[in-house]
C-alpha positions in Angstrom: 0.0 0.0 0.0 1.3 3.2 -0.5 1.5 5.6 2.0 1.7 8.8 0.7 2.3 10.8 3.9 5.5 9.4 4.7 6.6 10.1 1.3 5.9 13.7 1.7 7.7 13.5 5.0 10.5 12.0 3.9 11.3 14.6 1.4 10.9 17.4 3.9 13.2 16.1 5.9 15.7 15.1 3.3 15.3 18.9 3.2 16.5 19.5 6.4 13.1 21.3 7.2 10.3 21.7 9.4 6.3 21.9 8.7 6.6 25.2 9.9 9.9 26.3 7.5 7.9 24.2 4.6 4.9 26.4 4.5 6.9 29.3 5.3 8.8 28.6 2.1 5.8 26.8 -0.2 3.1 29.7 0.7 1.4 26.3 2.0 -0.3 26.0 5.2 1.6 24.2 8.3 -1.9 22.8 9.6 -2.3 21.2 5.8 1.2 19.9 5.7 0.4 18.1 9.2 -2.4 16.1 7.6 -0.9 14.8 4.8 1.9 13.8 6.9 -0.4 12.1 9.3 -2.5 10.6 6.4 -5.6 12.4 7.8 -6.1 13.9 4.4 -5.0 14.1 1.1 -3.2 17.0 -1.0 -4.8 17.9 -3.8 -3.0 17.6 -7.1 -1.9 21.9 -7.0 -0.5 21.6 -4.0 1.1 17.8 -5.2 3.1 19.9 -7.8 4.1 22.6 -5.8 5.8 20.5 -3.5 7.4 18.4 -6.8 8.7 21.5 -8.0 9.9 22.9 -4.6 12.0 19.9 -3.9 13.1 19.5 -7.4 11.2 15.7 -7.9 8.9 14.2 -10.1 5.0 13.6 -8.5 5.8 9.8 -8.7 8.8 10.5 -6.4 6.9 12.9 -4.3 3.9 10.8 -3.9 6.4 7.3 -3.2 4.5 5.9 -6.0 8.6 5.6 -7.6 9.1 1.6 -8.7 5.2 0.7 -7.3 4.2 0.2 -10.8 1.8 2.1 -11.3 
């Protein structure tokens, strides 16, 4: 199963940064960050490519969907 909140995690701190320095940086909000991290919702695909272009990855990487075959 893919869980797509420690994905997003794991790129943020790969980063070296906080929620708090993420949003600070993306324009996204820290409260948003923290549920997609927890897996208590989903980004939508805007904020998805954001993030991707922020951290310099594709979606697949971003989303740990990278070698699931899909």
């Amino acid at each position: 199963m893919i869980d797509i909140g420690h994905a997003l995690r794991e790129q943020r701190e790969k980063m070296g940064l906080s929620q708090s320095e993420l949003a600070r940086q993306t324009g996204l909000r820290q409260q948003s960050i923290s549920r997609w991290e927890s897996n208590t919702h989903v980004p939508n695909v805007l904020d998805c490519i954001v993030l991707a272009e922020f951290y310099g990855v594709s979606l697949d990487v971003l989303l740990g969907l990278e070698g699931e075959g899909v």
